[in-house]
NUDRENDO-276288 format. One record per residue (C-alpha): residue number from 0; residue in one letter; x negated, y negated, z. Coordinates in steps of 0.001 Angstrom, whole numbers, always signed. Layout:
! residues N
+------+------+---------+---------+---------+
! resi ! resn !      xx !      yy !      zz !
+------+------+---------+---------+---------+
!  NUM !    A !       X !       Y !       Z !
...
+------+------+---------+---------+---------+
***
This chain:
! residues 252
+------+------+---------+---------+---------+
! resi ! resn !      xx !      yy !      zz !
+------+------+---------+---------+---------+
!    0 !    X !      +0 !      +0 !      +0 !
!    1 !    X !    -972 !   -3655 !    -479 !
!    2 !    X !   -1831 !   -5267 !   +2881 !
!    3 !    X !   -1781 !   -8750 !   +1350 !
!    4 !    X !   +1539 !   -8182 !    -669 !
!    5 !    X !   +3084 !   -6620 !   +2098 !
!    6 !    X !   +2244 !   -9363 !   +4615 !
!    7 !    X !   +2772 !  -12096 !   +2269 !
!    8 !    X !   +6728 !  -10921 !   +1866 !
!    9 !    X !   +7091 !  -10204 !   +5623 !
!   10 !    X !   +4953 !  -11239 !   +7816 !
!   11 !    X !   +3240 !  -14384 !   +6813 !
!   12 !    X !   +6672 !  -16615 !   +6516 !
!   13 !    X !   +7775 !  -15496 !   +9817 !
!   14 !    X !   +4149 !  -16255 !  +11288 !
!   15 !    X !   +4111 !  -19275 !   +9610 !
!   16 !    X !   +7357 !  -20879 !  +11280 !
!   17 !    X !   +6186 !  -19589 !  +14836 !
!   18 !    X !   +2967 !  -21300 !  +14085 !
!   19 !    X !   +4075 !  -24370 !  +13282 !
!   20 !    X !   +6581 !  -24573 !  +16308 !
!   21 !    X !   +3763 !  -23807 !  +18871 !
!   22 !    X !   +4754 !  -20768 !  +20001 !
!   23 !    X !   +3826 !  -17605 !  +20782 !
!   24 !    X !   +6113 !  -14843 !  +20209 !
!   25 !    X !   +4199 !  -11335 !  +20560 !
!   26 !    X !    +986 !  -10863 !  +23016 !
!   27 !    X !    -802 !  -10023 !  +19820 !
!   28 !    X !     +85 !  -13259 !  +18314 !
!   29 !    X !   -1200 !  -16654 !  +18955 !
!   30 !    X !    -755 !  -20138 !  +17627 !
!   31 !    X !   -3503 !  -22647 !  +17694 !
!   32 !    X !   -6571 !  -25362 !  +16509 !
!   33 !    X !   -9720 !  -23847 !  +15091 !
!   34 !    X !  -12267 !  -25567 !  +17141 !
!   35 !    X !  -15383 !  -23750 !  +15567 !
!   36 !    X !  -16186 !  -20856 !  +12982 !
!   37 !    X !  -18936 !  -18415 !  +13231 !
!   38 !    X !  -19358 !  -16916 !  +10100 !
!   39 !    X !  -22862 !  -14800 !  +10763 !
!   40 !    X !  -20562 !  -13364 !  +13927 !
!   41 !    X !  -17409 !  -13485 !  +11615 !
!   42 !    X !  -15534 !  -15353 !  +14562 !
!   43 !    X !  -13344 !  -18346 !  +15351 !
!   44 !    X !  -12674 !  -20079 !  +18864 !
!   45 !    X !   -9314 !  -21107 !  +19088 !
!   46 !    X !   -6962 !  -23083 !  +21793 !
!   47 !    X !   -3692 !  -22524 !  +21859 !
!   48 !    X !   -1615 !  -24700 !  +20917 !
!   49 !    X !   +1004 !  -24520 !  +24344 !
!   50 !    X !   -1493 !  -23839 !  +27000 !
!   51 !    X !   -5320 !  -25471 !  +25265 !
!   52 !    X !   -6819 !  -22136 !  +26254 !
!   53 !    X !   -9549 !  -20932 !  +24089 !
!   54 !    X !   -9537 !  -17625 !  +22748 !
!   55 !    X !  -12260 !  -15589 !  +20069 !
!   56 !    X !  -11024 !  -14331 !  +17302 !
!   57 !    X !  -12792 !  -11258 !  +15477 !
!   58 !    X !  -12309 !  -11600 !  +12007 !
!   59 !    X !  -12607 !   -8638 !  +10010 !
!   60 !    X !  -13604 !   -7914 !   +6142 !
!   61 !    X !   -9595 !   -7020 !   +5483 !
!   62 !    X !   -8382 !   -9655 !   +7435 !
!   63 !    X !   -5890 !  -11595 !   +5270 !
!   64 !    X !   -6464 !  -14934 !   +5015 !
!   65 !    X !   -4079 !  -17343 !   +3387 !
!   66 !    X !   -3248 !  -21109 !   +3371 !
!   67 !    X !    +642 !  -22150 !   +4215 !
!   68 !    X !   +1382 !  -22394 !    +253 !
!   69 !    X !    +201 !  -18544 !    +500 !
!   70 !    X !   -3406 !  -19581 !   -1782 !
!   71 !    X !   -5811 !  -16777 !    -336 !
!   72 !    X !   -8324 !  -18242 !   +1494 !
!   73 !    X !  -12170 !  -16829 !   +2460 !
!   74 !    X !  -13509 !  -17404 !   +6377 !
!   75 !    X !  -15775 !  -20095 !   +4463 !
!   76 !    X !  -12849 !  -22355 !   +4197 !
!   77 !    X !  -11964 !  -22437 !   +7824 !
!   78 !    X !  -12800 !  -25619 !   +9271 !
!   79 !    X !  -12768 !  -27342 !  +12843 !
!   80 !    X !   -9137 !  -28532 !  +13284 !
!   81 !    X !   -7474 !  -26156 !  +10984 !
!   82 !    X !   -4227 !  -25389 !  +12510 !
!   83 !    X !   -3590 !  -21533 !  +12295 !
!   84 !    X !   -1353 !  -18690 !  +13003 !
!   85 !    X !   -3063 !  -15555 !  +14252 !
!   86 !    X !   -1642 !  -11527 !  +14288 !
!   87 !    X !   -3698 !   -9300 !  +15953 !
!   88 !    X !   -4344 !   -5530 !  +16353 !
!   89 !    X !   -6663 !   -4315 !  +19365 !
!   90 !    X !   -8202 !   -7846 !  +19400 !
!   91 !    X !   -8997 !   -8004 !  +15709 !
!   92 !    X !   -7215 !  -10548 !  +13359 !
!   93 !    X !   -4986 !   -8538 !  +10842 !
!   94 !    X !   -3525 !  -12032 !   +8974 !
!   95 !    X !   -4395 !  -15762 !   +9423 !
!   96 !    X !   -1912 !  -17957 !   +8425 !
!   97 !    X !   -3892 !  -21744 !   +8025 !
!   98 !    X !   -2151 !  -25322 !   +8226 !
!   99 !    X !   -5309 !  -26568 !   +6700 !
!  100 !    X !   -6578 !  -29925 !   +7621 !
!  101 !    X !   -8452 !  -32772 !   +5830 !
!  102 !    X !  -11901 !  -32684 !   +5929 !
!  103 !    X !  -13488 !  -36213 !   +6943 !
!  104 !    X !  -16724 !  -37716 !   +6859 !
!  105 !    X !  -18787 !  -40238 !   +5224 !
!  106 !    X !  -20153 !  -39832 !   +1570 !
!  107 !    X !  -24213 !  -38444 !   +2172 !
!  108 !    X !  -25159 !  -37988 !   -1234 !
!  109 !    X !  -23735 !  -37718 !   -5205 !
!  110 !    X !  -24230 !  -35109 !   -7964 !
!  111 !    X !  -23369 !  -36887 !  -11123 !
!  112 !    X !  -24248 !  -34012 !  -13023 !
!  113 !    X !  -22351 !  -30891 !  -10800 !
!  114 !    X !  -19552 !  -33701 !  -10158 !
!  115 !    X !  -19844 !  -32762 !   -6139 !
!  116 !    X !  -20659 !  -34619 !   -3398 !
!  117 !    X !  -22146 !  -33721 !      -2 !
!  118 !    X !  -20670 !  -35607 !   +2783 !
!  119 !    X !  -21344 !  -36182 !   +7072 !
!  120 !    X !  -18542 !  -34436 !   +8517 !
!  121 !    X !  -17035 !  -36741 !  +11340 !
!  122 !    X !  -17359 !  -35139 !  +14851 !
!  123 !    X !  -19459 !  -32045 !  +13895 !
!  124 !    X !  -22415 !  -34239 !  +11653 !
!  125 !    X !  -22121 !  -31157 !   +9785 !
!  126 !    X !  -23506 !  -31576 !   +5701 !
!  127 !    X !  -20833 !  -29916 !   +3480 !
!  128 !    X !  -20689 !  -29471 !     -96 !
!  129 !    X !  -17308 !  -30659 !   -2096 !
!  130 !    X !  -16755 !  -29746 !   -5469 !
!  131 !    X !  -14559 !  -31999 !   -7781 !
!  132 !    X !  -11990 !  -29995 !   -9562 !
!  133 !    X !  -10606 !  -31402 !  -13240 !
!  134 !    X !   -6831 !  -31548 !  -11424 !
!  135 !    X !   -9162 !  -33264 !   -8556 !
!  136 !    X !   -6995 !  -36321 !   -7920 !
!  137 !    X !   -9276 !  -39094 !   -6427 !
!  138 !    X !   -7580 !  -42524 !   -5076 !
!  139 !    X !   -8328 !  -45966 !   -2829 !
!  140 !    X !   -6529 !  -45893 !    +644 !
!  141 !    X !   -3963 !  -48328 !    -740 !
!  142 !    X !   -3193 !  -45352 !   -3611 !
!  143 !    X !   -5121 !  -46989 !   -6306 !
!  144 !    X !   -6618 !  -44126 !   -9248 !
!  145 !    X !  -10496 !  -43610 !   -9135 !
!  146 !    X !  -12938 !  -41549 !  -10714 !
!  147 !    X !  -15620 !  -39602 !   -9437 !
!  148 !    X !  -18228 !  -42300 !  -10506 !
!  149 !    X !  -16117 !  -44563 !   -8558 !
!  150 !    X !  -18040 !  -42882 !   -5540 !
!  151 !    X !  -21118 !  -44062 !   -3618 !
!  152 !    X !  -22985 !  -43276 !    -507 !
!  153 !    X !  -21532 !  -44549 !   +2608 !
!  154 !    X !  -17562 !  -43962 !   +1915 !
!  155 !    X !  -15760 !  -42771 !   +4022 !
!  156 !    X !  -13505 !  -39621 !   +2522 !
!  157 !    X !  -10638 !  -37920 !   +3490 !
!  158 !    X !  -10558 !  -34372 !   +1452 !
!  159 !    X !   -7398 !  -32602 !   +1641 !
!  160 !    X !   -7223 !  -28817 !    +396 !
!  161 !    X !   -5183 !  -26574 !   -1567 !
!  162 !    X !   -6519 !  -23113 !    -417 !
!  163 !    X !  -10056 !  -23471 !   -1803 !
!  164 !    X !   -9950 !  -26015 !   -4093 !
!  165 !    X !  -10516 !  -29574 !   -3703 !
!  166 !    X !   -6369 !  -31226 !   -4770 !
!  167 !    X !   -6932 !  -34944 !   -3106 !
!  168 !    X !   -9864 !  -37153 !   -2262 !
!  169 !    X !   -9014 !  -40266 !    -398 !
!  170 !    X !  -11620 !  -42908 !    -398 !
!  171 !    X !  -12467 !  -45645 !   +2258 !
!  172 !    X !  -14539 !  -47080 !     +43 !
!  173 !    X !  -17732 !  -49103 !   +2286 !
!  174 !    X !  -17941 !  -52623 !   +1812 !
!  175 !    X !  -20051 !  -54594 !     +98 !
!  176 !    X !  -23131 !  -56088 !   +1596 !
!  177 !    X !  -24717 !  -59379 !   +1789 !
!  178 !    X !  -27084 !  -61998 !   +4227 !
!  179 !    X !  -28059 !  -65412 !   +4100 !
!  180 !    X !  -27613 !  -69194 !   +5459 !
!  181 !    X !  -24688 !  -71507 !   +5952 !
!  182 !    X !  -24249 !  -74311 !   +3618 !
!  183 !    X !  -21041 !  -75701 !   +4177 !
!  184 !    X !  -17492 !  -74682 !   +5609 !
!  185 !    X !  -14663 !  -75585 !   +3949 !
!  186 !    X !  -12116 !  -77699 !   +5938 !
!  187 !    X !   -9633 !  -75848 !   +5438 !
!  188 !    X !  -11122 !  -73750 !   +7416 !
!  189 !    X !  -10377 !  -70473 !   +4936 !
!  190 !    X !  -14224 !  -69829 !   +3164 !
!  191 !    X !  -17998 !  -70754 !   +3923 !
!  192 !    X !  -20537 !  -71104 !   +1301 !
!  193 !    X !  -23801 !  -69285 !   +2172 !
!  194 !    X !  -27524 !  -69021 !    +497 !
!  195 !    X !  -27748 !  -65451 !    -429 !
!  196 !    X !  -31176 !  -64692 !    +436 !
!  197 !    X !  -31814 !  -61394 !   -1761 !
!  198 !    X !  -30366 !  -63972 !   -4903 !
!  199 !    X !  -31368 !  -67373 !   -3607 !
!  200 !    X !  -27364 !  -68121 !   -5028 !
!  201 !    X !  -24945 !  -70404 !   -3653 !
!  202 !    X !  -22107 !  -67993 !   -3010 !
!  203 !    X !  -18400 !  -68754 !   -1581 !
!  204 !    X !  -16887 !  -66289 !   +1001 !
!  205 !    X !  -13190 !  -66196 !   +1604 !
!  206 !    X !  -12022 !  -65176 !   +4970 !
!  207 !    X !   -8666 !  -64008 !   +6447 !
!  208 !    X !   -6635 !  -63516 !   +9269 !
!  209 !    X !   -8298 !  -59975 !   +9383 !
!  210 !    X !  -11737 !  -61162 !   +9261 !
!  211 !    X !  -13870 !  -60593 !  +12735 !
!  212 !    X !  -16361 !  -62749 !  +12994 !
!  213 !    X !  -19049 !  -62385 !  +16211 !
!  214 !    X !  -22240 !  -62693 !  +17079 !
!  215 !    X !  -25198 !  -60341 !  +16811 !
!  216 !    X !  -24457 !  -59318 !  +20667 !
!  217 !    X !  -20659 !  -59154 !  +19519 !
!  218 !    X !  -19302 !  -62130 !  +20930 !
!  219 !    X !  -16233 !  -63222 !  +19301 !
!  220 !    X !  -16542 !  -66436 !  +16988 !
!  221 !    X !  -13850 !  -68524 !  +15175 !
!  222 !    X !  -15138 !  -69935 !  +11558 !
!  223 !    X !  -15246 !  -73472 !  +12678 !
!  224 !    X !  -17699 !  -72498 !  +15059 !
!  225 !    X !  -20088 !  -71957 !  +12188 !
!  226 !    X !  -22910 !  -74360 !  +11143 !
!  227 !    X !  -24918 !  -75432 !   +8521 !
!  228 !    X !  -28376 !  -73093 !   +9111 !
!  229 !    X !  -26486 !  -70051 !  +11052 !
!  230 !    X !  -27651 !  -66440 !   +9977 !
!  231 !    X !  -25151 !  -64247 !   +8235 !
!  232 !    X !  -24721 !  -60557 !   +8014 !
!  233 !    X !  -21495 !  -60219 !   +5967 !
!  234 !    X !  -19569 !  -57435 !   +4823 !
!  235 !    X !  -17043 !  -57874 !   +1796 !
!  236 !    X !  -15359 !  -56583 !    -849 !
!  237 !    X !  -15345 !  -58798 !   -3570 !
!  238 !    X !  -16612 !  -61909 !   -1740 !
!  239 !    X !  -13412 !  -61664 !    +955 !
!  240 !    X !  -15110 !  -60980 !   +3834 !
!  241 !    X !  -14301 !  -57892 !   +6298 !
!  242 !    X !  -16600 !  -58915 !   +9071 !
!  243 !    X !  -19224 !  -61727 !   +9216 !
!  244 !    X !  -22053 !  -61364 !  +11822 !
!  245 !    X !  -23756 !  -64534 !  +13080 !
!  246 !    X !  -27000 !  -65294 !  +14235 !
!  247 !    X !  -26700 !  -69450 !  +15476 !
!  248 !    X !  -29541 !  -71817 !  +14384 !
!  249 !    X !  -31028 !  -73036 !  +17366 !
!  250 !    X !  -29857 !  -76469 !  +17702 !
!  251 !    X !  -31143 !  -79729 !  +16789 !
+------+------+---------+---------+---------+
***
């Protein structure tokens, strides 16, 4: 007989629903967040969900392993934070049912050529590999499309998975960079024109409500406070800055 098949029909709906309501309805049964995967050991430590107790989980070569769309999934694609629905036999995993998470972290480095990316996972500094798919959607926070070349060290990423395969990157794209000198602040008090040092450039900054603006030791400024000759550290995207970092001239 077909384990998988005859799990997939049966079992794995009926796991999935107790899963996902927390509970756990059989003492060989239990409902919780992957907290970390052994592979070498072929293990996972899990809390459950109701009670945050941790429990190992053998996983064995037959174990099925499926996502909550039913896409067979490998003990490679468990991650930290994957919610799951265990069944066990004698202590051993017989089918993993997986709510899988998004994987975040911050853009490390770009392959162009393999169209993948490695990226710093967030809590675990972990280095992980993520391969763009041609149905690989890729978009801004705010929804807008991007490409892969759209990409570059130092964004933040949300990947979301569809069993293996990479279905939706989310990009927090990192600001653009810039330091120099006060010139002048407008009276209006909504932009500053600095001296770029690395261009030597005149360059107007826009600011908004949402703009922080503090000092090197993080002291809160307002814009008027800003003088001719202060340091700047800013960070923008397309000259609206994000957050402008100060360093006073001494005064005259």
């Amino acid at each position: 007989m077909n384990v998988h098949r005859a799990f997939s029909k049966v079992s794995a709906c009926t796991l999935a629903l107790w899963a996902l309501a927390g509970g756990v309805s059989r003492a060989d049964q239990l409902a919780g967040i992957i907290k970390s995967v052994d592979t070498s050991a072929r293990t996972l430590r899990v809390y459950e969900k109701t009670t945050d107790r941790p429990f190992n989980v053998v996983v064995a070569p037959n174990t099925v392993i499926t996502s909550m769309s039913g896409r067979p999934l490998t003990m490679k694609a468990l991650r930290r934070g994957d919610g799951v629905g265990v069944s066990l036999y004698n202590g051993i995993a017989t089918v993993i049912i997986v709510n899988q998470t998004a994987l975040l972290g911050v853009v490390e480095s770009i392959d162009l050529d393999g169209k993948a990316f490695t990226l710093d996972e967030k809590g675990t500094d972990h280095d992980i590999k993520v391969s763009i798919l041609p149905n690989t959607t890729i978009e801004a926070a705010d929804g807008k499309s991007l490409t892969f070349k759209d990409l570059k060290t130092g964004d933040g990423v949300s990947v979301n998975y569809n069993g293996e395969d990479v279905a939706v990157v989310v990009v927090n794209a990192k600001p653009d960079e810039m330091t120099g000198h006060i010139k002048t602040v407008a009276a209006d008090l909504k932009s500053f024109v600095i001296t770029d040092i690395a261009t030597k450039r005149e360059v107007r900054v826009a600011v908004t409500p949402k703009t922080n603006i503090v000092t090197s030791e993080g002291k809160t400024m307002e814009l008027r406070q800003l003088k001719k000759g202060d340091g700047v550290g800013i960070a923008h995207n397309g000259s609206v800055a994000s957050k402008v970092v100060v360093n006073p001239a001494p005064a005259q």
